[in-house]
C-alpha positions in Angstrom: 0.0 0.0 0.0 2.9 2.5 0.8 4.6 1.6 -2.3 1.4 2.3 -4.2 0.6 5.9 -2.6 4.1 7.0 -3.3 3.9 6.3 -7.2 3.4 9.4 -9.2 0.3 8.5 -11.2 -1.8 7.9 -7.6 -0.4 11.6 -6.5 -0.9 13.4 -9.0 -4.9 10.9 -9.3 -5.5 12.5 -5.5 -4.5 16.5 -6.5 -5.3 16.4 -9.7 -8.8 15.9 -9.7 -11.2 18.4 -8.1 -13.9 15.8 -7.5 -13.6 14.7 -3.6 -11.5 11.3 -4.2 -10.0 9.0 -1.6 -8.5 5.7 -1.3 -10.0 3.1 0.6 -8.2 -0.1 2.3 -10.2 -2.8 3.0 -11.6 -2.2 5.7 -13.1 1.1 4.4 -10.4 2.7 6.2 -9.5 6.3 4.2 -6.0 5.9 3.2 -5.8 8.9 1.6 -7.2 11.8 0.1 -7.2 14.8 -1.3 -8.4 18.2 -0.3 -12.1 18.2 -2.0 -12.7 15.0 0.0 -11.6 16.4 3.1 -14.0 19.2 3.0 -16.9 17.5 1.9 -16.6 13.9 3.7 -14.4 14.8 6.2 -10.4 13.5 7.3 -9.2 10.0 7.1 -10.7 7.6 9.4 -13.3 4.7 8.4 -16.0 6.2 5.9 -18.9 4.2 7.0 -18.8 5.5 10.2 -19.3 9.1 8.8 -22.9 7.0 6.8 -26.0 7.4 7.8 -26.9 4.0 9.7 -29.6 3.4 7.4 -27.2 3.6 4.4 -24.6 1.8 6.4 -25.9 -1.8 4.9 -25.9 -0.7 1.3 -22.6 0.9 0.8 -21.2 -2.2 2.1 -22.4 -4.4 -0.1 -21.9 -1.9 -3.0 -18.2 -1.7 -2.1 -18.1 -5.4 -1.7 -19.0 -5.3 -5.6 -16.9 -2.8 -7.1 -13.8 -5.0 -5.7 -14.9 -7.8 -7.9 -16.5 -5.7 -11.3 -14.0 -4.9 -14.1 -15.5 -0.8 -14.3 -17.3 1.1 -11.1 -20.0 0.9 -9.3 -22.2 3.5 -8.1 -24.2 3.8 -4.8 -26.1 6.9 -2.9 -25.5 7.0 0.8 -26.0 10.0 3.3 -23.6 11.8 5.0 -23.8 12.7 8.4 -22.2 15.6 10.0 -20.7 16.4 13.9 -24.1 18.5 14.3 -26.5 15.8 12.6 -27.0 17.3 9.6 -27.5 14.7 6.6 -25.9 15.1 3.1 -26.8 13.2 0.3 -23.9 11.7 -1.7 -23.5 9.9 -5.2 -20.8 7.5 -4.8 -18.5 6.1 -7.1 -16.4 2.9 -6.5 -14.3 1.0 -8.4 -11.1 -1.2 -7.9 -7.5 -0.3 -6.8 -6.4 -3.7 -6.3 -7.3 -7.4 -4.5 -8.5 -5.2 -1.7 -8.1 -1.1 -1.7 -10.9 0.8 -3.7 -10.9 4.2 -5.3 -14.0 6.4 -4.0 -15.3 9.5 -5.8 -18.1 11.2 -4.3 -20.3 14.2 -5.5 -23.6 15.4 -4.6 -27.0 13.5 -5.0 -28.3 15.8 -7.8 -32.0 13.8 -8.0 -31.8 14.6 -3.9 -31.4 18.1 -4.1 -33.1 18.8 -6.9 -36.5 17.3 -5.4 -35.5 19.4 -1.7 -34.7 22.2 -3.9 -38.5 22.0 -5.7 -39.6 21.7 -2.0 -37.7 24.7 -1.0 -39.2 26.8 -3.7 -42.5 26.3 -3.2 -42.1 27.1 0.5 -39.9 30.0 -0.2 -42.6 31.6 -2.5 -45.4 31.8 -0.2 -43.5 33.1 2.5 -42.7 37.0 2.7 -39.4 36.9 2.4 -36.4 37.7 0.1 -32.9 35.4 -0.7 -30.0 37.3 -2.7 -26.6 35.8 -3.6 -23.2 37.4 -4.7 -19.7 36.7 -6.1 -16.5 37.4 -4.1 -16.7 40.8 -5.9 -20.0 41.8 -4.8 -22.1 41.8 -7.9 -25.3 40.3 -7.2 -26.7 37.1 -9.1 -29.8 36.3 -7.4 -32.7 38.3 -6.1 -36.2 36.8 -5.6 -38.6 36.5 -2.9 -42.3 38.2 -2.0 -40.5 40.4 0.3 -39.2 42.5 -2.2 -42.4 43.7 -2.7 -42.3 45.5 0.8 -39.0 47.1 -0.5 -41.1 48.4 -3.9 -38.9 46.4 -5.4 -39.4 43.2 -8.5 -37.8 39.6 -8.4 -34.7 39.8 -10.1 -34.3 43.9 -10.4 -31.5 44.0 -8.2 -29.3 41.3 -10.5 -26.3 42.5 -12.1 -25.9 45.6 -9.4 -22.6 45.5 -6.7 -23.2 45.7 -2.9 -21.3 49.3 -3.7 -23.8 50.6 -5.9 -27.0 49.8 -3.7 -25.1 50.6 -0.2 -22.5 52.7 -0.5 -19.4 53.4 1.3 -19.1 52.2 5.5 -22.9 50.8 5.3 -22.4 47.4 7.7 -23.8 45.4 5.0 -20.1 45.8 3.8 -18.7 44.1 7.0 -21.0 41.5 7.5 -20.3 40.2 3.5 -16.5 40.2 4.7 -17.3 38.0 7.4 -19.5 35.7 5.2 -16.7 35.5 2.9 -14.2 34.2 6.0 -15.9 31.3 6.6 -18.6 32.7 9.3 -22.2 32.5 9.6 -24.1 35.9 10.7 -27.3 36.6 12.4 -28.7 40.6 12.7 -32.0 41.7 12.8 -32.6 45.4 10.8 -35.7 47.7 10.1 -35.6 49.1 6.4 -38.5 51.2 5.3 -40.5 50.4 8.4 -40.3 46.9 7.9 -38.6 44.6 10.4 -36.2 41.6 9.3 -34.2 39.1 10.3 -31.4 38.8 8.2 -29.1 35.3 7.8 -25.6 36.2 6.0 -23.7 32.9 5.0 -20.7 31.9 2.7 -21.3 30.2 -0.3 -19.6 27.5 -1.6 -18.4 26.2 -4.7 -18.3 22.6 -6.2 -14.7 22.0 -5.4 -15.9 23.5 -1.6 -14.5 26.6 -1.6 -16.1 30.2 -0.8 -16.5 31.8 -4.3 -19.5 34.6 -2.7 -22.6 35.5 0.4 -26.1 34.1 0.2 -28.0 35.9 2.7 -31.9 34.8 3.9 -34.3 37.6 5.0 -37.6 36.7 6.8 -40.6 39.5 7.1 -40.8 39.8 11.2 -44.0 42.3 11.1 -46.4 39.6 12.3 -44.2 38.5 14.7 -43.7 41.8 15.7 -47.2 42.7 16.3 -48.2 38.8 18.1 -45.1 40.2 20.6 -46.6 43.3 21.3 -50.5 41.7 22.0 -48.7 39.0 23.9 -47.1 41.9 26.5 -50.3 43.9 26.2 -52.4 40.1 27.3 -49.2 39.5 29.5 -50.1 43.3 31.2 -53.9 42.6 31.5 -53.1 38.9 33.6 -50.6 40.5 35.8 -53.3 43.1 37.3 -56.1 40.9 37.5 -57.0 38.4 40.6 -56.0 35.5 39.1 -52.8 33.0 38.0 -52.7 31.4 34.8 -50.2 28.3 34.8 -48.8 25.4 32.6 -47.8 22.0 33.1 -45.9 19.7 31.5 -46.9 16.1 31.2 -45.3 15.3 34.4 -46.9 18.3 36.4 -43.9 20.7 36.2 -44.9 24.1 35.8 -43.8 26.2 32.5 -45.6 29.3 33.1 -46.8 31.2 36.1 -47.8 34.6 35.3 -51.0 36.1 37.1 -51.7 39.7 39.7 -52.4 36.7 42.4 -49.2 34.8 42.7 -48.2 36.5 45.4 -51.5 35.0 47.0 -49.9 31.8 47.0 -46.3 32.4 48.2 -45.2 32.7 44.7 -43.8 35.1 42.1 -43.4 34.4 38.2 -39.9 33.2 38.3 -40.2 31.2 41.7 -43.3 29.3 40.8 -41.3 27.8 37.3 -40.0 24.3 38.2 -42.2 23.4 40.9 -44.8 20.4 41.1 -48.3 21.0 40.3 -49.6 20.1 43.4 -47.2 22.4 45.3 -48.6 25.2 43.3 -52.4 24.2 43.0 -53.0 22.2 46.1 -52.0 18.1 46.8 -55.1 17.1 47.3 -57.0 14.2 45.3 -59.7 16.4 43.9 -56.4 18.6 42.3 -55.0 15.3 41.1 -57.7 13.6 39.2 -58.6 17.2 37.8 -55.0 17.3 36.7 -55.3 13.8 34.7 -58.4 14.4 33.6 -57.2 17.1 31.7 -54.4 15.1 30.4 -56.8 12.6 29.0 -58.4 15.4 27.0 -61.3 16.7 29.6 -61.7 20.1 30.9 -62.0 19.9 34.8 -62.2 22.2 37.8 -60.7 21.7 41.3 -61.0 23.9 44.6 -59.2 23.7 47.6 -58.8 25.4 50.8 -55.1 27.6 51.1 -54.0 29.8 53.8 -57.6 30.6 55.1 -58.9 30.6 51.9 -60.9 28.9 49.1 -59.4 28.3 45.6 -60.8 27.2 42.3 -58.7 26.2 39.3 -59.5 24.9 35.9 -57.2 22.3 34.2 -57.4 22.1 30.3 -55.6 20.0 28.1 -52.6 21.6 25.7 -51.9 20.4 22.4 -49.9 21.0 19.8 -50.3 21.5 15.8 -51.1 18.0 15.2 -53.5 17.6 18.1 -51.4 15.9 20.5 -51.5 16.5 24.2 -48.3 18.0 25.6 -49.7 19.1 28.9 -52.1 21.2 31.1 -52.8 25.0 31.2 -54.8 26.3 34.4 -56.5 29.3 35.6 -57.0 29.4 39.3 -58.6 32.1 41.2 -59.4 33.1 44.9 -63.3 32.5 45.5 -63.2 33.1 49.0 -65.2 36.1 49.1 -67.4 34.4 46.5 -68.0 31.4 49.0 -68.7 34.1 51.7 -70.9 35.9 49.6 -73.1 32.8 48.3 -73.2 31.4 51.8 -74.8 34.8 53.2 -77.6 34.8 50.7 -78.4 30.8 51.5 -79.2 32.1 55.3 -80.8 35.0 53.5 -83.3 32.9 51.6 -83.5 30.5 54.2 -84.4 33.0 57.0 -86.8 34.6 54.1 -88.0 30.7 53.9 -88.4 30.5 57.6 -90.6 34.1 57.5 -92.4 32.8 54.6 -93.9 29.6 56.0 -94.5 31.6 59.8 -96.7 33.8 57.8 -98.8 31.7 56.1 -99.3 29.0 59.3 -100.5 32.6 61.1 -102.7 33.3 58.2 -104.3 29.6 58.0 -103.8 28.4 62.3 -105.6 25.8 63.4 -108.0 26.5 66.4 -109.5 24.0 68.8 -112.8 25.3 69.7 -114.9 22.5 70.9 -114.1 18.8 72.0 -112.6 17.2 68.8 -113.5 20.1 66.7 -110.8 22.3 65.0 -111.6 25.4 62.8 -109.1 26.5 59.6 -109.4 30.1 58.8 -108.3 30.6 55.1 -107.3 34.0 54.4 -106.1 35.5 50.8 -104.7 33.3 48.1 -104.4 29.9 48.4 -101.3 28.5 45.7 -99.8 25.0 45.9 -97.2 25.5 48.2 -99.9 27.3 51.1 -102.0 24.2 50.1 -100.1 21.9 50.8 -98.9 23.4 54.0 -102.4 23.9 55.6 -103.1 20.1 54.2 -99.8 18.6 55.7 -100.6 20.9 59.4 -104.5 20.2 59.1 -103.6 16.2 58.8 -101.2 15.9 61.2 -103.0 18.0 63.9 -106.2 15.6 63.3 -103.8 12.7 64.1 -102.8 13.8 67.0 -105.7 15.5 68.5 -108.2 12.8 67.2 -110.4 15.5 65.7 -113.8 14.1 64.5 -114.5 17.4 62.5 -112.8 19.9 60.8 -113.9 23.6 59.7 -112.6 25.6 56.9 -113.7 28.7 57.2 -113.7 30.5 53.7 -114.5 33.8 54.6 -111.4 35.3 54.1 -111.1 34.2 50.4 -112.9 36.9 48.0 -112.2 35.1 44.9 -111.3 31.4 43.5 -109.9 30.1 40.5 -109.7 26.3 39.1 -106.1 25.9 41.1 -107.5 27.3 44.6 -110.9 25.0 43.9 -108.9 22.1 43.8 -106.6 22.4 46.4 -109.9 22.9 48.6 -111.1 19.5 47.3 -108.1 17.6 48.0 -107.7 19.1 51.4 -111.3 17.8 52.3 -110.3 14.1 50.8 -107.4 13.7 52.7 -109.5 14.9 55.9 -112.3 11.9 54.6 -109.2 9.6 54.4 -108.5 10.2 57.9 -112.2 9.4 59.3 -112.6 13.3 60.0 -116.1 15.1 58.9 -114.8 18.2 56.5 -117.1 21.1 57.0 -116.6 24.4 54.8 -118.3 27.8 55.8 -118.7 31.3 55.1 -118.0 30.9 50.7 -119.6 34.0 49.6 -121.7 34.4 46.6 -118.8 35.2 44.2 -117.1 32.3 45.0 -119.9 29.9 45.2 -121.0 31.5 41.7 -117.0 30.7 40.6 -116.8 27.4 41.7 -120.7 26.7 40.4 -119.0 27.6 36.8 -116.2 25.8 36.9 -118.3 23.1 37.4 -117.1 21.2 41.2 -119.1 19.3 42.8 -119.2 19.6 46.8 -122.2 17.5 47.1 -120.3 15.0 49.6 -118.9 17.5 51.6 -120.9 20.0 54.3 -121.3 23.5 53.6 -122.8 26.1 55.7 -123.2 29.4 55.9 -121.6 30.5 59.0 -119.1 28.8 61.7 -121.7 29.2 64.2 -123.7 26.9 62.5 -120.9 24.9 61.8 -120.5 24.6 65.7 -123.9 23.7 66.3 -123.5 21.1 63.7 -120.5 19.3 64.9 -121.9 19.4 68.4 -125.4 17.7 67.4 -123.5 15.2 64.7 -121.2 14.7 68.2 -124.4 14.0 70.7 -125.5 11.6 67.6 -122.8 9.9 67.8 
């Protein structure tokens, strides 16, 4: 092998070609190489290693071919660089001897050409602009829908040097130097009220040298604006009563921004890192909330913290495809809330209380003779009053076994079909019971009312006044 690399005609193969060429042992150990190769594979050392794993298998067996085929062999395999980035590669293999193999590589036109067409298309419906020049400065490419925000038409600018368009000291100057050394450059730069982001980066020949800049431009207006309504929403969260958090997946929070941190025993910064429970509560209404959100449900949660009542609202996070990555949350101090709902429940339950006091004073039930009681029905009579004055009327019946009961109409001006039967069932249930219903005092609206409607009170006592009533009960008593 020595003996071989120190002929002329393999030197002056190696540096006298500029296609990237090496000599392989057989082992697929880089023997040597020449400078092209260098650049674009990479030093000596074994080549498959520098292969994409996937390749790995198919190189092999081409090489294994090209050491028994009479002409070369060709192959595509990616290359893979220190940072990950893959290169697509036409090789070309054919045979030095019993075991060594010449390698030629260059790149995978087919390949680029279909992540070029790819490229385009993206590229043109994005507002943005891509320019190119020589070492010189002369420009040879201009394109993009950005131009349009710089008045300007695709390919205008070709032909025209970085002098011309600039002029003397401008930085675009500097930073085309520094593309030309080898560097990559980042700047962001406002040019007729239009913000960009700017990428300057050397640009590289066949044989791998520098031979001009291509620089990348990309329209940040949008992004601009979404900035400024994110600090203006950012603002609004910080002075209201509330935090708004996210979780990962595991329950580590990502954001804490809110005017109620503080609340907690948390700022913005202080509260990143931490546990979801240890922000939100550990208790197992705050888990399962938390999972169930993680499942895809929206869920609520409240807990009590430092003499006070909190409420927060897990929902699920996804991303563009509609995965869940974790768990946003609102919570929010409903102490005074509590307090507030809890004053108007003894509110309406004192009203309640009032209510039901009032009508047993307007309807009491009055024991005026031995196993006699007397209802006085005053005003309307609705359901709920009905069924009131039936439950008390029953039960005191019961429990004073009453033989006859009086309701005493007197008070009631007026009767519809809802107040007509109420009365009815009131005087079955009193039937149902053993106990003789008698009903005075309907006056001759009423009875005109309930004659219309068409009731019939035949089976039930009705007199004119309770002192007849009382002088009934007492002879239907002595009978008795």
């Amino acid at each position: 092998m020595d003996n071989r690399l120190t002929s002329i005609s393999c030197t002056t193969l190696l540096n006298g070609t500029p296609m990237p060429m090496a000599l392989l042992s057989g082992t697929g150990e880089v023997v040597a190489c020449n400078p092209p190769w260098e650049q674009r594979v990479g030093p000596p050392g074994r080549v498959l290693e520098r292969v994409h794993e996937d390749d790995r298998g198919e190189l092999t067996a081409r090489m294994t071919a090209a050491r028994a085929a009479a002409g070369s062999v060709s192959a595509t395999a990616r290359l893979v660089d220190a940072r990950g980035k893959t290169t697509p590669l036409r090789w070309t293999l054919w045979r030095a001897d019993d075991t060594a193999l010449w390698a030629a590589v260059k790149p995978d036109r087919e390949a680029w050409e279909t992540q070029a067409r790819v490229l385009v298309d993206v590229f043109q419906t994005m507002d943005a602009v891509i320019w190119a020049c020589d070492r010189a400065g002369t420009l040879q490419v201009s394109d993009g829908n950005g131009l349009v925000n710089l008045g300007l038409k695709s390919g205008q600018l070709v032909g025209k040097t970085m002098l011309e368009l600039y002029g003397e000291g401008a930085q675009v100057h500097e930073l085309c130097k520094r593309a030309l050394a080898g560097e990559t450059v980042r700047m962001d730069t406002v040019a007729d009220g239009v913000h960009w982001i700017v990428h300057y980066a050397p640009r590289r020949g066949e044989d791998g040298e520098i031979d001009g800049v291509q620089t990348f431009g990309i329209n940040l207006a949008d992004h601009v604006n979404l900035a400024a309504q994110a600090e203006l929403l950012r603002a609004c969260i910080s002075s209201m009563p509330i935090i708004i958090w996210a979780f990962d997946k595991d329950g580590v929070c990502v954001v804490a921004q809110g005017g109620a941190l503080a609340q907690v025993g948390a700022m913005e910064r202080n509260g990143l890192g931490k546990h979801m429970v240890e922000l939100c509560g550990d208790t197992d209404d705050v888990r399962e909330a938390f999972q169930r959100a993680l499942s895809g449900e929206v869920a609520h949660a409240e807990q009590h913290r430092q003499d006070g009542v909190w409420r927060t609202r897990f929902v699920p996070q996804k991303d563009v495809l509609g995965e869940i990555i974790g768990v946003g949350a609102i919570s929010e101090d409903i102490t005074q809330q509590r307090r507030v709902e809890q004053q108007l429940r003894e509110q309406l339950r004192l009203t309640r209380d009032q209510q039901e006091s009032i009508a047993r004073l307007s309807s009491p039930i009055i024991e005026v003779w031995q196993d006699v009681l007397i209802v006085p029905l005053i005003g309307a009579v609705d359901a709920d009053r009905a069924a009131m004055v039936m439950e008390s009327l029953l039960a005191a019946v019961v429990e004073r076994q009453a033989a006859f009961a009086i309701l005493d109409l007197t008070g009631i001006d007026s009767v519809d079909t809802t107040t007509a039967q109420h009365l009815i069932k009131i005087t079955n249930g009193l039937t149902l019971l053993g106990c003789r219903a008698v009903v005075t005092g309907i006056r001759p609206p009423v009875a005109q009312t309930m004659v219309g409607l068409g009731f019939d009170l035949s089976q039930v006592c009705t007199l004119r006044s309770l002192k007849e009533a009382l002088r009934w009960c007492m002879r239907e008593a002595r009978r008795g």
